[in-house]
N, C-alpha and C positions, 0 to 999 in steps of 0.2 A: 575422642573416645566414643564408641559406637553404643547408643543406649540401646536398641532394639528395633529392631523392623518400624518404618515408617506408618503414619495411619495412612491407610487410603483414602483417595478422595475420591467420591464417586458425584457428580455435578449435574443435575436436571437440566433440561434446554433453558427453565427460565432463570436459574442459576447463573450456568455459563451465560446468557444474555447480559444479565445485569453484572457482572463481574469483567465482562469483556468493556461496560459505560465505564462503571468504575475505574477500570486500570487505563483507563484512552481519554479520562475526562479532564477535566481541567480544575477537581475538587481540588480535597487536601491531598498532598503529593503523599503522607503516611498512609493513607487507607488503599492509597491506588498502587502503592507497591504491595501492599497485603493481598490486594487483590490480584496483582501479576503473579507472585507465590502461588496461591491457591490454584489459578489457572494453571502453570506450570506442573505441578503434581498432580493435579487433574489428566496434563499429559502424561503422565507416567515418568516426569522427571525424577531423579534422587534429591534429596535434600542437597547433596555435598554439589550436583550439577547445576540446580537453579541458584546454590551462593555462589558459582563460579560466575553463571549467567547473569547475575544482578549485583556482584560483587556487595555481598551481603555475609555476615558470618553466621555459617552453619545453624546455631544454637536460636541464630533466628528464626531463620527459615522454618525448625521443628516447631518451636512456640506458635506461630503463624497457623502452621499446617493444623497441630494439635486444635486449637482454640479452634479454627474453622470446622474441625469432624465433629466439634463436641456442641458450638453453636452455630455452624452455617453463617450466613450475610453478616448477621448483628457480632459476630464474635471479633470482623475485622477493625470494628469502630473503638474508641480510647472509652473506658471505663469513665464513671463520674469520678471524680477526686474527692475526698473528704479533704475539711476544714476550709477556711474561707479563703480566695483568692489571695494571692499578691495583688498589692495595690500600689500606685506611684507616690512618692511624698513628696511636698512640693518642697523646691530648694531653700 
């Protein structure tokens, strides 16, 4: 169901720089696909053509995109959690 025109992404040189480390590095494998997203609509892919391309669902792909117009770099990274970790119990 089509919610409305895409946000654009518009990518500075040192942007694209650091997002081209990110998605070719060897981090967390979640932040490095955030980061191949963003590049791709940077190229002027559609949302519906980079979930073909990364076999991702759509609804992601906008979340991604969206968070990235609204925060840049830091928007790709996992939020802190509230409440205290899980912990192991011993057997």
């Amino acid at each position: 169901m089509p919610h409305g025109k895409a946000d654009p992404i518009i990518l500075t040189d040192d942007e694209r720089s650091l997002l081209d480390r990110i998605a070719g590095g060897t981090g967390e494998q979640a932040v490095a696909k955030r980061a191949a997203i963003v590049l791709l609509a940077a190229d002027g892919l559609s949302n519906r053509s980079i979930s073909a391309q990364l076999r991702l669902e759509e609804h992601c792909i906008g979340r991604w995109r969206r968070r990235f117009a609204r925060q840049r770099i830091w928007g790709l990274f996992d939020r802190p959690r509230t409440g205290r970790p899980a912990s192991a119990r011993p057997a």
